[in-house]
C-alpha atoms as an extended CHARMM CRD file, in Angstrom:
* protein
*
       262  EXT
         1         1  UNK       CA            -61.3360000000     -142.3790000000      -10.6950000000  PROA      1               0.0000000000
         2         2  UNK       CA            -59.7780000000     -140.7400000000       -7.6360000000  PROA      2               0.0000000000
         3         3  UNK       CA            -57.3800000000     -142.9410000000       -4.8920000000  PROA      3               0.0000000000
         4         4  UNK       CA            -60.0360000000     -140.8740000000       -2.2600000000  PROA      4               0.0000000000
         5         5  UNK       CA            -63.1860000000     -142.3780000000       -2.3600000000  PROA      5               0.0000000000
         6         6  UNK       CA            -66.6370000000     -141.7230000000       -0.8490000000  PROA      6               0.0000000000
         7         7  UNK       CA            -68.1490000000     -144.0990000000        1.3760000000  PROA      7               0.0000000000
         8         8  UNK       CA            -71.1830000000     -145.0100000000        1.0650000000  PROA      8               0.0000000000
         9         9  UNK       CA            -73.5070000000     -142.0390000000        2.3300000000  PROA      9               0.0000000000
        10        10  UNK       CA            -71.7970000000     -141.8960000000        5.0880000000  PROA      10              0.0000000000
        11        11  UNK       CA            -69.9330000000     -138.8940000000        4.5890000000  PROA      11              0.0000000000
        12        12  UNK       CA            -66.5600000000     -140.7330000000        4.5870000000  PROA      12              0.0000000000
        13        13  UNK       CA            -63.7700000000     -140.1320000000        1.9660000000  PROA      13              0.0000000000
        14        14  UNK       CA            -61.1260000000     -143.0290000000        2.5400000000  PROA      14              0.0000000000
        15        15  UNK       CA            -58.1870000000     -143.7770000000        0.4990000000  PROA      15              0.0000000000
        16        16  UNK       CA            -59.0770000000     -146.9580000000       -2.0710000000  PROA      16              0.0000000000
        17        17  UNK       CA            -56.3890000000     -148.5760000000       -0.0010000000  PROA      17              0.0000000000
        18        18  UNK       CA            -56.6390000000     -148.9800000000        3.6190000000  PROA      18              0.0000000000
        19        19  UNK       CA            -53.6770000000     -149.6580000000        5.6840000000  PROA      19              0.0000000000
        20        20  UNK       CA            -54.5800000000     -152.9800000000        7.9320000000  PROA      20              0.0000000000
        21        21  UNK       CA            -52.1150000000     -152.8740000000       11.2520000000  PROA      21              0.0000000000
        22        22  UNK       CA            -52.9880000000     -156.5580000000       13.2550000000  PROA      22              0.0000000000
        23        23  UNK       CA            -49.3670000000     -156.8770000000       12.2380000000  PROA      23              0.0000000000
        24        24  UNK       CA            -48.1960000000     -153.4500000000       14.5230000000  PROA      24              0.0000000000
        25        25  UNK       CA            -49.6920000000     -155.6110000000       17.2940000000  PROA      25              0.0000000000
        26        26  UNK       CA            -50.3490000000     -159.3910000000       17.0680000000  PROA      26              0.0000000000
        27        27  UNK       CA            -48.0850000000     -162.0540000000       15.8210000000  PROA      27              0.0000000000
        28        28  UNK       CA            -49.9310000000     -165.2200000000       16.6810000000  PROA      28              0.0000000000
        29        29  UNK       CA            -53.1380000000     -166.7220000000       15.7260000000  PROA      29              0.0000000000
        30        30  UNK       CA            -52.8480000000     -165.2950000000       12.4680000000  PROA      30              0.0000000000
        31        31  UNK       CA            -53.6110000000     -166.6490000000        9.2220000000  PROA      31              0.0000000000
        32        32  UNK       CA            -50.1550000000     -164.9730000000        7.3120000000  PROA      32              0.0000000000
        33        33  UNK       CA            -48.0270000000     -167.4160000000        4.9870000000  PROA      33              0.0000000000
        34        34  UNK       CA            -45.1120000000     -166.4760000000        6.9890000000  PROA      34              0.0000000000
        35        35  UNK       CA            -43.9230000000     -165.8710000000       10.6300000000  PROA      35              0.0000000000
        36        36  UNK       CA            -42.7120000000     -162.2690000000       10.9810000000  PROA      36              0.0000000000
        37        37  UNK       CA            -41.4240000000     -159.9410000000       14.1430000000  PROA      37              0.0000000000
        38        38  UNK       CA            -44.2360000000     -157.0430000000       15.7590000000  PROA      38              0.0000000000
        39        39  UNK       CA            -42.0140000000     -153.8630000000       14.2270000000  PROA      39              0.0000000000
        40        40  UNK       CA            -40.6490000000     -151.4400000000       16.7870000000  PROA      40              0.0000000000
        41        41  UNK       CA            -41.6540000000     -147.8450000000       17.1950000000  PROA      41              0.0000000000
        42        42  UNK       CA            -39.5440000000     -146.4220000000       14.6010000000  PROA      42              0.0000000000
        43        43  UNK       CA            -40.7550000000     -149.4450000000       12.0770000000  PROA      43              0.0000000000
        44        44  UNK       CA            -44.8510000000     -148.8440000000       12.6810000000  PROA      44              0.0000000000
        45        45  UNK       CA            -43.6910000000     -144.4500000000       12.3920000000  PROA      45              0.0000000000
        46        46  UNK       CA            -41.9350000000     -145.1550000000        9.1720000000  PROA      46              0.0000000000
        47        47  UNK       CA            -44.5680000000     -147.0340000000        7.5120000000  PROA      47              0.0000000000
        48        48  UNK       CA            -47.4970000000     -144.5350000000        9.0300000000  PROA      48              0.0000000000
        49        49  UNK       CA            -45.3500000000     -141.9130000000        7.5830000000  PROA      49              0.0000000000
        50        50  UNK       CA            -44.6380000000     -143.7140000000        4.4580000000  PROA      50              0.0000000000
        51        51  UNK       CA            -49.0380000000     -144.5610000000        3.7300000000  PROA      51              0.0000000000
        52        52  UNK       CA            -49.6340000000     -140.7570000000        4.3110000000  PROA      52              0.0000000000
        53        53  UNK       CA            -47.0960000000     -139.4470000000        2.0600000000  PROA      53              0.0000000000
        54        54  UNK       CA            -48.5400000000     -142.0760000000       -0.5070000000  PROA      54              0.0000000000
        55        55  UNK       CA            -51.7630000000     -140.9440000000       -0.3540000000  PROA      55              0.0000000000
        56        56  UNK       CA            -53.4740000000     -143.7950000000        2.3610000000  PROA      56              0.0000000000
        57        57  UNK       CA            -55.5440000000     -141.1410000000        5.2850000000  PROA      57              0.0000000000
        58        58  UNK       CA            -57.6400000000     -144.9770000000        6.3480000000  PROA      58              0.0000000000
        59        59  UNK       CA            -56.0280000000     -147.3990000000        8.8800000000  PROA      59              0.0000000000
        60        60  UNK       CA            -57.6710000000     -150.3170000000       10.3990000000  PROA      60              0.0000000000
        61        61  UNK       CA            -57.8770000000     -151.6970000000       13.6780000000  PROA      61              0.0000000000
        62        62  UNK       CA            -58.8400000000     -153.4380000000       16.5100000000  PROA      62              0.0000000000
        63        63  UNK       CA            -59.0590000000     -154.2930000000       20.2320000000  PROA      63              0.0000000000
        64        64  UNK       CA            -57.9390000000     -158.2510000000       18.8320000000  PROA      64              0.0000000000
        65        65  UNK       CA            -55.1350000000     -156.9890000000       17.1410000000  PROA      65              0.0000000000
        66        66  UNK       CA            -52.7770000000     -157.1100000000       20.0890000000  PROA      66              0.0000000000
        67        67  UNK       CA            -51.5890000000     -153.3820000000       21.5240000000  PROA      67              0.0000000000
        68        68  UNK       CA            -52.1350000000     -152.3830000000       18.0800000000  PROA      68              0.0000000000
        69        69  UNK       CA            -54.2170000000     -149.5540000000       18.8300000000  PROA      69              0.0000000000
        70        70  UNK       CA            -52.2060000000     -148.3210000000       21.7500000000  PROA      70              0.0000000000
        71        71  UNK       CA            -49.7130000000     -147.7710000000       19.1570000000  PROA      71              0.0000000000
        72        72  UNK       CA            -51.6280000000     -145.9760000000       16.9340000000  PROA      72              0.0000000000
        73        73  UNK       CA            -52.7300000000     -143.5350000000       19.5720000000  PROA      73              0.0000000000
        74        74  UNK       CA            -49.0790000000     -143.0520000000       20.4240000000  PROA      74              0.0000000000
        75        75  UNK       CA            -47.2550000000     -142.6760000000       16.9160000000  PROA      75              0.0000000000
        76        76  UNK       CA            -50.2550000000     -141.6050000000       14.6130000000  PROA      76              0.0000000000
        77        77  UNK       CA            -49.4250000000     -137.7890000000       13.6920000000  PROA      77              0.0000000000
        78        78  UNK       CA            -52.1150000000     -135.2780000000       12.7740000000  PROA      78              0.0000000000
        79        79  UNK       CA            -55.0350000000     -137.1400000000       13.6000000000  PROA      79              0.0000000000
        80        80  UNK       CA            -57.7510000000     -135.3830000000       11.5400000000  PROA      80              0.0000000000
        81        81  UNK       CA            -55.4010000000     -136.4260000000        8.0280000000  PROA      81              0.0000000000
        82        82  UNK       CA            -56.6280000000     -140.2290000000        9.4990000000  PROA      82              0.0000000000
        83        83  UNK       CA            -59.8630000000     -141.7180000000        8.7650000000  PROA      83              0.0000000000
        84        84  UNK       CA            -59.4680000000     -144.5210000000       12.1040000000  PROA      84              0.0000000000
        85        85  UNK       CA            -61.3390000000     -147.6830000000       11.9350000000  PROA      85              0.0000000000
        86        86  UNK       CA            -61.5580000000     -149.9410000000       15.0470000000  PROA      86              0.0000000000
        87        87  UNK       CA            -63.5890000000     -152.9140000000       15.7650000000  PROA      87              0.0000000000
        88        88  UNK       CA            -66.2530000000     -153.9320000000       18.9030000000  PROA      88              0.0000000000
        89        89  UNK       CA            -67.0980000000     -157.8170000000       19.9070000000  PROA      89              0.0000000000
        90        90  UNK       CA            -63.6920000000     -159.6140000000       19.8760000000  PROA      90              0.0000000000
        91        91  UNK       CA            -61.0010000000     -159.5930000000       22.1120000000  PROA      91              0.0000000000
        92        92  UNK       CA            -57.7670000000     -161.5510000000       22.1110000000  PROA      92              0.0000000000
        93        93  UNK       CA            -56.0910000000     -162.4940000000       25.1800000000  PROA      93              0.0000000000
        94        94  UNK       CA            -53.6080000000     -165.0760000000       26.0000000000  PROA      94              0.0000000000
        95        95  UNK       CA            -53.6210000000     -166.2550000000       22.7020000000  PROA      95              0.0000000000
        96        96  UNK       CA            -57.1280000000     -166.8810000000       22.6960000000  PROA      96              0.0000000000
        97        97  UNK       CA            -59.9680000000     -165.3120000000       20.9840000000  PROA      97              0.0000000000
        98        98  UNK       CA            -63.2310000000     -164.4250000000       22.7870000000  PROA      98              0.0000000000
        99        99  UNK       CA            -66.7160000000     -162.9760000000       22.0920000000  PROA      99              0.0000000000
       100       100  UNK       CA            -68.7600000000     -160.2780000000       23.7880000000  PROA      100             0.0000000000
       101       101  UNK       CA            -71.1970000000     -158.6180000000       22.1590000000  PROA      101             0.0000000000
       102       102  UNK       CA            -73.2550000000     -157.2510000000       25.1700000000  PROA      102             0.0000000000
       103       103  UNK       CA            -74.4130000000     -153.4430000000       25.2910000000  PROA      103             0.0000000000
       104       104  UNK       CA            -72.5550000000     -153.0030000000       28.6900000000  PROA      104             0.0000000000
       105       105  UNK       CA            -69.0790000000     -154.6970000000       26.6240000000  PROA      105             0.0000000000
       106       106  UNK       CA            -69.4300000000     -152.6180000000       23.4040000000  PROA      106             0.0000000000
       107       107  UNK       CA            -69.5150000000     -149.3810000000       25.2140000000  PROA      107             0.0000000000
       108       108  UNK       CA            -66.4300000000     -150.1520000000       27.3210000000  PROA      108             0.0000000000
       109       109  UNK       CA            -64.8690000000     -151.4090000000       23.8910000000  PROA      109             0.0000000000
       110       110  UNK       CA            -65.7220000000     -148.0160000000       22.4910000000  PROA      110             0.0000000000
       111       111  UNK       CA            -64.6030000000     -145.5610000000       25.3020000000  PROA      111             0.0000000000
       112       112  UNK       CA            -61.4740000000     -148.0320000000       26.0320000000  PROA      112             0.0000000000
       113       113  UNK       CA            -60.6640000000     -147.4360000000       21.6540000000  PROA      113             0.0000000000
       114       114  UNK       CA            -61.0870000000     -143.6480000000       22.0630000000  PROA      114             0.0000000000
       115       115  UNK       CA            -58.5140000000     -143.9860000000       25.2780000000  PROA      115             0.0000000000
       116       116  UNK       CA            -56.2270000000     -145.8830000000       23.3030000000  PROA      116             0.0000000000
       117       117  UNK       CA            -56.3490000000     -144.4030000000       20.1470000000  PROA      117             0.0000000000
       118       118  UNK       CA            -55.8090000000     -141.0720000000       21.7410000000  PROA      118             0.0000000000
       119       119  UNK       CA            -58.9220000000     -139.0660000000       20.0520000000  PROA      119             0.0000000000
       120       120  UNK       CA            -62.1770000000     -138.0500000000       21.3730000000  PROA      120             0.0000000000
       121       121  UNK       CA            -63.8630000000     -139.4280000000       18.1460000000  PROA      121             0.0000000000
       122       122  UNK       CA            -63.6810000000     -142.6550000000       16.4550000000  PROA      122             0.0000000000
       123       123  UNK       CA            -64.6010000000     -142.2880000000       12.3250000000  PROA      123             0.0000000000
       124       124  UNK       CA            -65.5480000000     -146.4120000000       11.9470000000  PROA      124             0.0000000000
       125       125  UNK       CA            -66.5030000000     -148.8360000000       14.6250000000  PROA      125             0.0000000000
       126       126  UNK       CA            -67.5730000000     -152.1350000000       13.3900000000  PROA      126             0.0000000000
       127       127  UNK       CA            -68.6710000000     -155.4790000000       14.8040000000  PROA      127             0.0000000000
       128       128  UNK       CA            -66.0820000000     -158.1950000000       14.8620000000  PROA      128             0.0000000000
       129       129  UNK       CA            -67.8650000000     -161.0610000000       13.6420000000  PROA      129             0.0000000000
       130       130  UNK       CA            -67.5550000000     -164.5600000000       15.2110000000  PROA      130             0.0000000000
       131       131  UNK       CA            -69.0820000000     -166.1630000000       11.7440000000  PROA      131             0.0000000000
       132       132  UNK       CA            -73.0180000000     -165.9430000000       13.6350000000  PROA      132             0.0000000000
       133       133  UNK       CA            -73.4360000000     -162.6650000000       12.1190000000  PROA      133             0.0000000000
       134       134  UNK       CA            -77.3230000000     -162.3730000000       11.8650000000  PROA      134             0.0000000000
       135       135  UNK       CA            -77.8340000000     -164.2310000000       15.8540000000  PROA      135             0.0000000000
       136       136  UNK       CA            -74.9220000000     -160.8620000000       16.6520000000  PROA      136             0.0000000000
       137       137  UNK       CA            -77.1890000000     -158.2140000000       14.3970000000  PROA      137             0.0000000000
       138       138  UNK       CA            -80.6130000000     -159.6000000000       15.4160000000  PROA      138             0.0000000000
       139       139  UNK       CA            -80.4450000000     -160.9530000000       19.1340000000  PROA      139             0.0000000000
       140       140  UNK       CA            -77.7070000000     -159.1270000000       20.7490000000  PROA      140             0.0000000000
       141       141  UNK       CA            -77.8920000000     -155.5900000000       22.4610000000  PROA      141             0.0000000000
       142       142  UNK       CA            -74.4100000000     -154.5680000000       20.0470000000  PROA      142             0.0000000000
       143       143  UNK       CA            -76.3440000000     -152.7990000000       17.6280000000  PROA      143             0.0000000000
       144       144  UNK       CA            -78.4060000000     -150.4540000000       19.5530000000  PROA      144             0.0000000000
       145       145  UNK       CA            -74.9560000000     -149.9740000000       21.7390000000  PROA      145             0.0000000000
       146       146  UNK       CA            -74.0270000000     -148.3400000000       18.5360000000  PROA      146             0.0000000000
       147       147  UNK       CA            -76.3930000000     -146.8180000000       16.9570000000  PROA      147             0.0000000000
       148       148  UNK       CA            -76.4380000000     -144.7060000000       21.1840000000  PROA      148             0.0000000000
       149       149  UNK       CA            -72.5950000000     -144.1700000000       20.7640000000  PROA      149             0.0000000000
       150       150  UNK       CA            -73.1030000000     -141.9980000000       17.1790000000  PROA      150             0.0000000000
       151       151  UNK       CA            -75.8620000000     -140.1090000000       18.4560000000  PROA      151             0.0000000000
       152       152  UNK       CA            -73.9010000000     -139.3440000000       21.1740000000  PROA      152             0.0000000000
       153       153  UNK       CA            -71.1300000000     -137.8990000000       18.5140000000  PROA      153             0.0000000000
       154       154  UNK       CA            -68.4210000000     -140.5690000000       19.3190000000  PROA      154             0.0000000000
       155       155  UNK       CA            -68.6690000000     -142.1840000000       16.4580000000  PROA      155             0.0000000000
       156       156  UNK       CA            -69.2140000000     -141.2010000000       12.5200000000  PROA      156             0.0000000000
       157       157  UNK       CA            -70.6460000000     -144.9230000000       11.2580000000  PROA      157             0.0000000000
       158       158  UNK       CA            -70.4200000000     -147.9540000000       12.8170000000  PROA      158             0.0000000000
       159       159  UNK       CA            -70.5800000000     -151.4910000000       10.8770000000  PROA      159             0.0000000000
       160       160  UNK       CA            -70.2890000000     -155.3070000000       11.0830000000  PROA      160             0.0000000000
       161       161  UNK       CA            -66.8150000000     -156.8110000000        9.5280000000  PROA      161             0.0000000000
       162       162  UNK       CA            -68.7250000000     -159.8490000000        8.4740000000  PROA      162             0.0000000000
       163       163  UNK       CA            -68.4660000000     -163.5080000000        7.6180000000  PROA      163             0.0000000000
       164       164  UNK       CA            -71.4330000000     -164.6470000000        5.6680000000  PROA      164             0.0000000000
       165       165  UNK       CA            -73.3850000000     -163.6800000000        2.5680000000  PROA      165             0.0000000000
       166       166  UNK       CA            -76.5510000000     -163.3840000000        4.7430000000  PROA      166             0.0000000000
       167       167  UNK       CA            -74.8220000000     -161.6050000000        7.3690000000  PROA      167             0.0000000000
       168       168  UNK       CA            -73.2920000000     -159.2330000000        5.1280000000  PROA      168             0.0000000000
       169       169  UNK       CA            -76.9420000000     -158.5710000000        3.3100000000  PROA      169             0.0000000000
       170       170  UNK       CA            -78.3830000000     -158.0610000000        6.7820000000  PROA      170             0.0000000000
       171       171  UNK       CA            -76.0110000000     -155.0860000000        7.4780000000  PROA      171             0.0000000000
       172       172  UNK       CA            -76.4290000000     -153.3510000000        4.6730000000  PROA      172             0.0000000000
       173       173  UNK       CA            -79.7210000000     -153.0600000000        6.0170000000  PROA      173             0.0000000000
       174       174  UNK       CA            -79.2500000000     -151.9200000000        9.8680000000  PROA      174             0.0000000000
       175       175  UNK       CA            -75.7780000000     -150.4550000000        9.6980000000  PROA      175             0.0000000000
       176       176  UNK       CA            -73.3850000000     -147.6510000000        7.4680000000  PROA      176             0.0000000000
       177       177  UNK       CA            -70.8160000000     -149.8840000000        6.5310000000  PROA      177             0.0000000000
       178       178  UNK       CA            -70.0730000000     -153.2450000000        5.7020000000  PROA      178             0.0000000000
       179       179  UNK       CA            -66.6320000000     -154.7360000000        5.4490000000  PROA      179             0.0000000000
       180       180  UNK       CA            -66.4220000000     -158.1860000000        3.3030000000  PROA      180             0.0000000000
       181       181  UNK       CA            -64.3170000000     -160.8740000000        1.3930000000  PROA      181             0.0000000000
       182       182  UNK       CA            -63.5180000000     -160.6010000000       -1.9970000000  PROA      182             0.0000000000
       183       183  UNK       CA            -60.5320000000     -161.7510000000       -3.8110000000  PROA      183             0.0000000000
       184       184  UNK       CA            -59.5900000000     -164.5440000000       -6.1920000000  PROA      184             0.0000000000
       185       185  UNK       CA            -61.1640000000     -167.4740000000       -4.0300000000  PROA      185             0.0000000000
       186       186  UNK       CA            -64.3960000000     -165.6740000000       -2.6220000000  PROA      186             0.0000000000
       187       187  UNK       CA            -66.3100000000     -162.8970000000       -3.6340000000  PROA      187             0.0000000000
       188       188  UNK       CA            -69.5690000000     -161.9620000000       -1.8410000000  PROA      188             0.0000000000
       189       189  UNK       CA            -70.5470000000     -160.1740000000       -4.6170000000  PROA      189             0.0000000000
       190       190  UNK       CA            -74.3000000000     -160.4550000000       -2.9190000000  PROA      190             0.0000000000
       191       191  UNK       CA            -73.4540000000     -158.6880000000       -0.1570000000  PROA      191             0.0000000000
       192       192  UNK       CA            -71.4960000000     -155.9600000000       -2.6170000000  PROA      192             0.0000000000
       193       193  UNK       CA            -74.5820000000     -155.6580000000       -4.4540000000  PROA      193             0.0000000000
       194       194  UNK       CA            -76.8190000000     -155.3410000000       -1.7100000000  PROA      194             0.0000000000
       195       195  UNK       CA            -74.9430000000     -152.2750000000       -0.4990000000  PROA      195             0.0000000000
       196       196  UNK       CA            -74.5160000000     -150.8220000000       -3.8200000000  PROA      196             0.0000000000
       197       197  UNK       CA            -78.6240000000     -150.3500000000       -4.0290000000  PROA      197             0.0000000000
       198       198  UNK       CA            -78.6000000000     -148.9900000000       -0.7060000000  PROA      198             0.0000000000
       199       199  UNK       CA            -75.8890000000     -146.5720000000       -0.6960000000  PROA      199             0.0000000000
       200       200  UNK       CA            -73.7160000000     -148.4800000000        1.8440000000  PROA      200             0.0000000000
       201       201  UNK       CA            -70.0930000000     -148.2550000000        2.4600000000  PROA      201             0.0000000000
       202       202  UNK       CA            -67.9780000000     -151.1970000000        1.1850000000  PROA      202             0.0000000000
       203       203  UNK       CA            -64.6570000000     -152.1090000000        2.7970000000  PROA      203             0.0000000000
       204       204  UNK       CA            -62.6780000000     -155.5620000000        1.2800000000  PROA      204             0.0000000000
       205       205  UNK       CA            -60.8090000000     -157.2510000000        3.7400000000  PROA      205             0.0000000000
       206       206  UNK       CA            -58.5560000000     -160.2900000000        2.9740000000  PROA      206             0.0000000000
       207       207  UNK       CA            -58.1900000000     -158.9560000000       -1.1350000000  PROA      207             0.0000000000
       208       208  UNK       CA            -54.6500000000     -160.3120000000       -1.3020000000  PROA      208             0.0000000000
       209       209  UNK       CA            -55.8530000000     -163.1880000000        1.0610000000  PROA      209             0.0000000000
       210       210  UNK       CA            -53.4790000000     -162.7580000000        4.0790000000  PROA      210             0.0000000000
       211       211  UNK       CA            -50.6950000000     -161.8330000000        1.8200000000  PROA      211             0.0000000000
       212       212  UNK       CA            -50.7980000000     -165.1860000000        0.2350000000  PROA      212             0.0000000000
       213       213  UNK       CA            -51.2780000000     -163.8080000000       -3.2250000000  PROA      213             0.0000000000
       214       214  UNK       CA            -48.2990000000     -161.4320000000       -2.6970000000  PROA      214             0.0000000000
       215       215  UNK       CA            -46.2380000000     -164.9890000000       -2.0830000000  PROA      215             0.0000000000
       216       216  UNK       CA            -47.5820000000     -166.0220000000       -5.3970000000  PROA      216             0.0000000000
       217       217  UNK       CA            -46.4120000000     -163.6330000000       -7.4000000000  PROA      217             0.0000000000
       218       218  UNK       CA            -47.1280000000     -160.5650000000       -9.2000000000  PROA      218             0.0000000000
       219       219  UNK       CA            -49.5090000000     -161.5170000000      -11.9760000000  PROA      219             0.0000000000
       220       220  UNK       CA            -51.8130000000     -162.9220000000       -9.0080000000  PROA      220             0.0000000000
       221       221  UNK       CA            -51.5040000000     -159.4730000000       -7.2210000000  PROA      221             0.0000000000
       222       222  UNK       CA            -52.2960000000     -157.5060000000      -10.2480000000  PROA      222             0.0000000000
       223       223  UNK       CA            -55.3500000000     -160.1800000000      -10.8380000000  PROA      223             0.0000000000
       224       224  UNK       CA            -56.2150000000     -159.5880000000       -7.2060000000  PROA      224             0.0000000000
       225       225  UNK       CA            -57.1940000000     -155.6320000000       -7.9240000000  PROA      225             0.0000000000
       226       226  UNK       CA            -58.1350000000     -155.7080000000      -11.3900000000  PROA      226             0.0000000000
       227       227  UNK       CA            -61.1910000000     -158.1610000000       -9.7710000000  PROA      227             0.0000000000
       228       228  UNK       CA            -61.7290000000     -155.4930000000       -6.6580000000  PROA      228             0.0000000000
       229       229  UNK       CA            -61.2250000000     -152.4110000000       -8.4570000000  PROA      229             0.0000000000
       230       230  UNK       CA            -63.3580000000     -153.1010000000      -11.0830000000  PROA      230             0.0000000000
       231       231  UNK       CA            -66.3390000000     -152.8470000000       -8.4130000000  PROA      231             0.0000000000
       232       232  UNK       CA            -66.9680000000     -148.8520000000       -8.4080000000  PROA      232             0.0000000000
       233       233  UNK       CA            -69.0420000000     -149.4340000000       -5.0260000000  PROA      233             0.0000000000
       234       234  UNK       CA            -65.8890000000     -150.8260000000       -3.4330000000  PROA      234             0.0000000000
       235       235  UNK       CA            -64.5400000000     -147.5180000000       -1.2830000000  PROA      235             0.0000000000
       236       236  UNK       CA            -61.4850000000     -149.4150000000        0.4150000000  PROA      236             0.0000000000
       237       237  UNK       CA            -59.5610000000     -152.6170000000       -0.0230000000  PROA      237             0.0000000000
       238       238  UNK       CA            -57.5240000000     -152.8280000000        3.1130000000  PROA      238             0.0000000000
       239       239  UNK       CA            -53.5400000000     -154.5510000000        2.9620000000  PROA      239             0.0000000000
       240       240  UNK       CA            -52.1070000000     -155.1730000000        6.0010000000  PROA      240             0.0000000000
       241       241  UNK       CA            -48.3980000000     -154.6070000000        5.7060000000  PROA      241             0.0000000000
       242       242  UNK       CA            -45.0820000000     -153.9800000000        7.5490000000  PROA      242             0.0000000000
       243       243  UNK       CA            -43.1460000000     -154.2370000000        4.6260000000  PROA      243             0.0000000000
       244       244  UNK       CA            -42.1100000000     -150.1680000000        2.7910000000  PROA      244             0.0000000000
       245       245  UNK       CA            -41.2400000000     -152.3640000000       -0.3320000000  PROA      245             0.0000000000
       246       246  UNK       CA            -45.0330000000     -154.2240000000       -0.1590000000  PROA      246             0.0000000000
       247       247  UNK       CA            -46.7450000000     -150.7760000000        0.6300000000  PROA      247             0.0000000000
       248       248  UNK       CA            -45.2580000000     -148.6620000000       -2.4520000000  PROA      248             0.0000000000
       249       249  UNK       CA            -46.1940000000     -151.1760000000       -4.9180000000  PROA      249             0.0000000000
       250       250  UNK       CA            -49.5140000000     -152.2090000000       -3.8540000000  PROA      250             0.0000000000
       251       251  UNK       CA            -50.3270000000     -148.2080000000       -4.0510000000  PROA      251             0.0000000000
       252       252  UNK       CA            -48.6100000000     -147.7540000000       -7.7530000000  PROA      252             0.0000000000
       253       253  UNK       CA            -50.5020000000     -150.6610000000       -8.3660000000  PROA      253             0.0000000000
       254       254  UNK       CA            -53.9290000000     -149.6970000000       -7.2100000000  PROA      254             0.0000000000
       255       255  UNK       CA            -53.4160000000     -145.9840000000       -8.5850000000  PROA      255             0.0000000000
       256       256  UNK       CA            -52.8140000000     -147.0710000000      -11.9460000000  PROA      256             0.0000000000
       257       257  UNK       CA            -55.7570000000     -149.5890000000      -11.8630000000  PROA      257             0.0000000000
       258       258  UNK       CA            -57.5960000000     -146.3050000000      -11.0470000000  PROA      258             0.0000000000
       259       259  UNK       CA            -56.9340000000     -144.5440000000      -14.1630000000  PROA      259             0.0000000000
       260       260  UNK       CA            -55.8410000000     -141.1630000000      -12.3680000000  PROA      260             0.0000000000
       261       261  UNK       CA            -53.0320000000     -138.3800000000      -12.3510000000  PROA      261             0.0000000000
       262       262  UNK       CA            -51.4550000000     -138.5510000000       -9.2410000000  PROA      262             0.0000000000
């Protein structure tokens, strides 16, 4: 099984890990095990460089995650090697999380992403639940927002990072891609399921739980993979690290879960 994996239908390949960057940009009002410092410039370059060279083209973002995409936009080399995923709906300010999910916000959101993230094309934009997921997919304008953006060629698929099991089934319907929970505690294997029969792209956020696993121990990490990469419909489990050490193992792991010849 290759580390590049389709996505869905969607025309996506992504790397079967995904390289999660709140920590290039946010350091409070997060749900980590430990404190830790935003890296400098050379830091967030080193690691980018260090995921290519490992075989990771997929980073994830958002507009919540701080100056996190500005950063990206700044230090991400070659561009087209990157599959870029960013997020619409939340927005983080002053230590405080708000909600918008208005047709007028999400296009602002969008243009504002392709601004910061220095591109004229964004491959992934997905809804960033506030836990209402089927009130944000059935009564609010966000959808149709974009579902105009991709026709309009800024976007490649567009999503919902989601928070419930109807939610997540609910996407599969309306949208390309739906990002969920799985890992030792949780597994929305509904929602997985769901997406499987329809072709759907499937993106696992929170696998290693916030990096509370990794403070566990090995075995747990190991556990943590064996459970997600045993899913063939999973494309992407995505690890948010700043650590080199973190990032080498949890691709040597993952690649020899995969049973290939790298």
């Amino acid at each position: 099984m290759s580390f590049l994996r389709q996505l869905g239908d969607t025309g996506l390949e992504v790397s079967a890990l995904g390289l999660g960057s709140v920590k290039f940009g946010r350091n409070t009002g997060v749900k980590y095990p430990s404190t830790f410092k935003i890296p400098d410039d050379d830091a967030v370059l080193a690691i980018l460089s260090q995921a290519r060279e490992l075989g990771i083209n997929f980073i994830d973002t958002a507009p919540a995650y701080g100056n996190s995409e500005e950063r990206i936009g700044a230090l991400l080399n070659k561009r087209q090697d990157w599959i870029i995923s960013t997020k619409v709906g939340e927005e983080f300010i002053d230590g405080e999380s708000y909600f918008d999910f208005s047709a007028k916000h999400t296009q602002l959101s969008i243009e504002r992403s392709l601004q910061r993230l220095n591109t004229d094309y964004l491959d992934m934009v997905l809804i960033h639940s506030d836990g209402q997921d089927e009130k944000i997919l059935l009564e609010s304008d966000c959808v149709e927002a974009l579902k105009k953006s991709k026709d309009a060629g800024l976007i490649r698929a567009i999503g919902m990072s989601t928070k419930t099991i109807a939610g997540g089934i609910l996407a599969t319907d309306l949208l390309d891609i739906v990002m969920l929970t799985y890992n030792l505690e949780q597994q929305d294997q509904e929602v997985v399921d769901s997406a499987r029969q329809k072709n759907k792209g499937i993106l696992v956020k929170k696998g290693l739980m916030s990096g509370h696993v990794n403070k566990e121990g090995e075995d747990l990490v190991r556990e943590s993979m064996n459970l997600i990469f045993s899913q063939p419909a999973i494309s992407s489990m995505i690890v948010g690290t700043i650590n080199p050490e973190h990032l080498a193992h949890n691709v040597k792991l993952a690649k020899g879960f995969l049973q290939a010849d790298f």
